[in-house]
C-alpha positions in Angstrom: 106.7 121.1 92.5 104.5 122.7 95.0 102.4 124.8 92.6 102.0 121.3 91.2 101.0 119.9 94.3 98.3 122.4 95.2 96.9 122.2 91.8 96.2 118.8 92.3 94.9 119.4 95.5 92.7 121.7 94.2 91.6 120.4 91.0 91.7 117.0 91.4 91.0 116.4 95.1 88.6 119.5 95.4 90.2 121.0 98.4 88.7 123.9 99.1 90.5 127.3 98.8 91.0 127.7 102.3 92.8 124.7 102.9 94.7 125.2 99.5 96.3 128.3 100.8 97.1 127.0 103.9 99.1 124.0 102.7 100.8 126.4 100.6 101.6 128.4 103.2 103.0 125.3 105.5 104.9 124.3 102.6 106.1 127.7 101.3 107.6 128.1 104.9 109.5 124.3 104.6 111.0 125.0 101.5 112.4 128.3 102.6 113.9 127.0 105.6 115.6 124.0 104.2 117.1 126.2 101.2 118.3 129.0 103.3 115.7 131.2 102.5 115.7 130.2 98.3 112.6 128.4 98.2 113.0 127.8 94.2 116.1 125.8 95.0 113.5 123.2 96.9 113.9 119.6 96.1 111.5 116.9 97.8 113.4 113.9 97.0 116.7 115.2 98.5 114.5 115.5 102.0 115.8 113.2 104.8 113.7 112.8 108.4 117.0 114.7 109.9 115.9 118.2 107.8 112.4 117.4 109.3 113.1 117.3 113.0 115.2 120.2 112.2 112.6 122.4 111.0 109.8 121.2 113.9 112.3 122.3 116.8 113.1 125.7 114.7 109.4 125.9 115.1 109.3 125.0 118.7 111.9 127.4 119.6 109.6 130.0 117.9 107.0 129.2 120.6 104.9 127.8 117.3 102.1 125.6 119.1 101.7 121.9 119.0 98.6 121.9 117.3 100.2 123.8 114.4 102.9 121.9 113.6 101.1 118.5 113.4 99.1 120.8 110.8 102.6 121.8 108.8 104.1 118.3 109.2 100.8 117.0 107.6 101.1 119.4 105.1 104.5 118.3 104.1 103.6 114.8 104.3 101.3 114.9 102.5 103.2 116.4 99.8 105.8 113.5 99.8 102.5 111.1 99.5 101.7 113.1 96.0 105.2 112.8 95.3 105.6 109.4 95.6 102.5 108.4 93.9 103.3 111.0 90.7 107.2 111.1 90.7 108.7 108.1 91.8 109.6 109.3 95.3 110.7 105.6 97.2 109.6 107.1 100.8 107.7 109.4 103.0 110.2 111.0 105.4 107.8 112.6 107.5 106.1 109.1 107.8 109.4 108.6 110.2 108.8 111.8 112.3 106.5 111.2 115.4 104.7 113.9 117.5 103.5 114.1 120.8 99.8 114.1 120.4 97.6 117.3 120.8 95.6 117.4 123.6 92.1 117.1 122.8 90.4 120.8 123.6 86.3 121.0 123.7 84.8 123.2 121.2 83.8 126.7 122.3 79.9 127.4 122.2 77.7 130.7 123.2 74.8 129.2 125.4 71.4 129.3 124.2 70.4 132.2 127.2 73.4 134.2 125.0 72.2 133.7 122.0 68.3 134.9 122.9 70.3 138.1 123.7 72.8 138.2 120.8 69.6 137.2 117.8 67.2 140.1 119.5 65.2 141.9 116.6 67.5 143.8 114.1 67.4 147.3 115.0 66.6 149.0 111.2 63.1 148.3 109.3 62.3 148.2 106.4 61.1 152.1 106.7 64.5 152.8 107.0 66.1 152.1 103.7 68.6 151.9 102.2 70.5 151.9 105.8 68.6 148.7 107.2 70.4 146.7 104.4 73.5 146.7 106.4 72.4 145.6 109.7 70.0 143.3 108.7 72.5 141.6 106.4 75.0 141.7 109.3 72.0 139.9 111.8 71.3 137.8 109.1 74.7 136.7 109.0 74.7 135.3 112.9 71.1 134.0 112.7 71.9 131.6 109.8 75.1 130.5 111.0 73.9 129.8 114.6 70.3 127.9 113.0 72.4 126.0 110.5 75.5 125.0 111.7 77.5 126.2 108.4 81.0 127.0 108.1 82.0 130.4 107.0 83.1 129.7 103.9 79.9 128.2 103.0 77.8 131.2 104.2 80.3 133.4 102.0 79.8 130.7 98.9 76.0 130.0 99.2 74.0 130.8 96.3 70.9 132.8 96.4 69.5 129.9 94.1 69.6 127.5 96.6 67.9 129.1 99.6 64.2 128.6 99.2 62.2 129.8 101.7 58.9 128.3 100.6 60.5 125.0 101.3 62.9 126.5 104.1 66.1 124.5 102.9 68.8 125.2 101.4 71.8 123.9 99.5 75.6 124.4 100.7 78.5 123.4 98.8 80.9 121.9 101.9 84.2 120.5 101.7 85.9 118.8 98.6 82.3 119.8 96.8 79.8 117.6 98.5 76.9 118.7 98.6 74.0 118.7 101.7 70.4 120.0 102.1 70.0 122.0 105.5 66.6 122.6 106.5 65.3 125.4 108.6 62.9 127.3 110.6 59.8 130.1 109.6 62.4 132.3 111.9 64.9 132.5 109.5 63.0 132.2 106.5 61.3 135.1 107.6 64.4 137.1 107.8 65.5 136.0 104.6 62.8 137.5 102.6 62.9 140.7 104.2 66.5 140.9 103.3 66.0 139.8 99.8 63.6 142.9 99.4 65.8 144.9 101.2 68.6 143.9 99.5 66.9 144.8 95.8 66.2 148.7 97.0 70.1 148.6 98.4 71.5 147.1 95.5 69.7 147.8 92.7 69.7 144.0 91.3 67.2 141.7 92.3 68.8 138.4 92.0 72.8 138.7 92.6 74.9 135.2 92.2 75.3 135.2 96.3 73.0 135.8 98.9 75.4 137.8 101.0 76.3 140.4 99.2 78.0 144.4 100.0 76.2 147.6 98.6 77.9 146.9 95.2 76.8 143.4 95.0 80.6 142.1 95.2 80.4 138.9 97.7 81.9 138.9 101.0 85.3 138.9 102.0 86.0 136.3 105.3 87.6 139.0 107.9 84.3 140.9 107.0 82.2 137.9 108.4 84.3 137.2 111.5 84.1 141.1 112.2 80.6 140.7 112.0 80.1 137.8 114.3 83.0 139.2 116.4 81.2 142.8 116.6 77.5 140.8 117.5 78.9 138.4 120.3 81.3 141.1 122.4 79.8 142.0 125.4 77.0 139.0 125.5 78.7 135.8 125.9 81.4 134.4 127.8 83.0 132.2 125.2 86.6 132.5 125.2 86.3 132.8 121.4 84.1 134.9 119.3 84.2 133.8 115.6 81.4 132.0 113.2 83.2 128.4 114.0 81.7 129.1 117.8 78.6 129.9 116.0 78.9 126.1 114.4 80.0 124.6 117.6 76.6 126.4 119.7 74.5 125.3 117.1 75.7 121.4 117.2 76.1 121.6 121.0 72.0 122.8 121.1 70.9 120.3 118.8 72.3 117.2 120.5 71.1 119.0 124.1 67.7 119.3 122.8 67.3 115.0 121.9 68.9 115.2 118.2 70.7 112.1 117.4 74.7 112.0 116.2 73.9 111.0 112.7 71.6 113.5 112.4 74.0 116.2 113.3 76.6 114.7 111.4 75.0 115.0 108.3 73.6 118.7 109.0 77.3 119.7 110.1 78.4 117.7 106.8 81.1 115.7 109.0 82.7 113.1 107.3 83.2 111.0 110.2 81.3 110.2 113.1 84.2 110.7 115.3 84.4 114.6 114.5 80.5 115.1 115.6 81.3 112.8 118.9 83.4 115.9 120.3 80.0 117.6 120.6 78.8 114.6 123.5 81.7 115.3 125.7 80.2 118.9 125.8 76.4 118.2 126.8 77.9 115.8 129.4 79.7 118.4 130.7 76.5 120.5 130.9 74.7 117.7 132.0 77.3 117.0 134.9 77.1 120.7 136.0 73.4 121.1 136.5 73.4 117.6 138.2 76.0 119.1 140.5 74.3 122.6 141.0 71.0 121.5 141.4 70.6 117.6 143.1 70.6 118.0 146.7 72.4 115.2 147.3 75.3 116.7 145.1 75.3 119.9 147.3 75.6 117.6 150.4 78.3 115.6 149.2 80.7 119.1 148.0 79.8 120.5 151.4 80.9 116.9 153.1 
């Protein structure tokens, strides 16, 4: 019943791969608890609130965090939802179970001072080929996430087709397949055009499926992204996390500093709701608040009163 369930997920709601295998995961982990460890044995119907609250302390005494079970009791719920709607399921048990709510933490961003550092020139020219390929590709990487607020799974996904540079936009395929048009600056589309010739001598194909591409022209693998960004943003930055979601976060957390309005950056970010994009206010307040306080002098008079 779960295979079915992510099926559906994935063919009918176009959840994207990611998510898929997480809910699998989350409910993969359920089934084997409430069986004894014999996941095929699983039966939603037979599930009662009681086996629920069981499973979320056994997770609690495993020091599992609050924000990850409210992600696995989602998961299971909504399982019972498909359930219910497909196979006659009367309830939602997990509907019953209530969670203390997750505190609220503000997104991690690399300031714009950082990133002047971090998006320096790229080492290797094209004199040097074919060993440019790989650092360019790999400064390519940071530049477009930071300039375009994309996820990493759309940077892995993107088609060269849809990157023109003669228009500077291009075309991601975001969650549940909805499409946006990002556009961007002579910076990037610049660098994009060096790596595409680049790329050719490298690879020997002109004009592979993905833009991103290794040496053999396979596309990339995530953990090779985030050891990319991770690799470009040690040493440079004090964010508490380096990762291409901080990329995401620095890029919204610039626009809206720099007079960009929320449905603007909404749409960029390809947020579904305003709400998610509003996170991103609380952080150039913060900013805001700090400068006031370092640099009115009536602020420095009241701290030192």
């Amino acid at each position: 019943m779960i295979n079915a369930f992510l099926t559906y997920m994935r063919c009918e709601l176009s959840y994207s791969a990611h998510t898929v295998l997480s809910y699998g995961t989350d409910l993969r982990q359920f089934a084997a608890f409430i069986t004894g460890g014999v996941p095929d044995r699983f039966d939603p119907i037979s599930i009662t609130p009681a086996d629920i609250r069981s499973w979320i302390l056994s997770l609690a005494d495993a020091k599992i965090s609050h924000r990850s079970i409210h992600r696995k009791v989602s998961a299971l719920s909504s399982l019972f939802n498909y359930m219910m709607r497909h196979h006659g399921m009367q309830s939602n048990p997990a509907a019953e179970i209530t969670l203390a709510k997750v505190p609220k933490n503000l997104p991690v961003f690399v300031r714009p001072q950082e990133m002047e550092e971090i998006l320096g020139p790229p080492k290797d020219t094209e004199e040097r080929l074919p060993k440019a390929f790989i650092p360019l590709r790999n400064h390519l990487i940071v530049l477009m996430l930071y300039t375009t607020g994309i996820r990493r799974g759309e940077l892995i996904g993107m088609l060269d087709c849809n990157v023109d540079t003669q228009r500077r936009e291009l075309k991601v395929l975001g969650k549940r397949n909805k499409e946006r048009l990002i556009p961007f600056g002579e910076e990037l589309a610049t660098t994009i055009d060096t790596y595409r010739r680049i790329r050719t001598t490298a690879t020997g194909v002109r004009t592979p499926e993905h833009l991103f591409v290794n040496t053999d022209c396979s596309p990339l693998k995530p953990h090779t992204v985030l050891r990319v960004v991770k690799h470009a943003l040690t040493g440079h930055t004090l964010a508490s996390r380096l990762s291409p979601h901080t990329l995401r976060h620095s890029f919204a957390t610039d626009m809206l500093n720099n007079g960009a309005d929320l449905p603007g950056v909404q749409q960029l970010l390809g947020h579904k709701s305003l709400e998610t994009t509003q996170v991103y206010t609380h952080i150039t307040y913060r900013e805001l608040k700090q400068n006031y306080q370092l640099a009115h002098p009536r602020a420095q008079k009241n701290q030192g009163g």
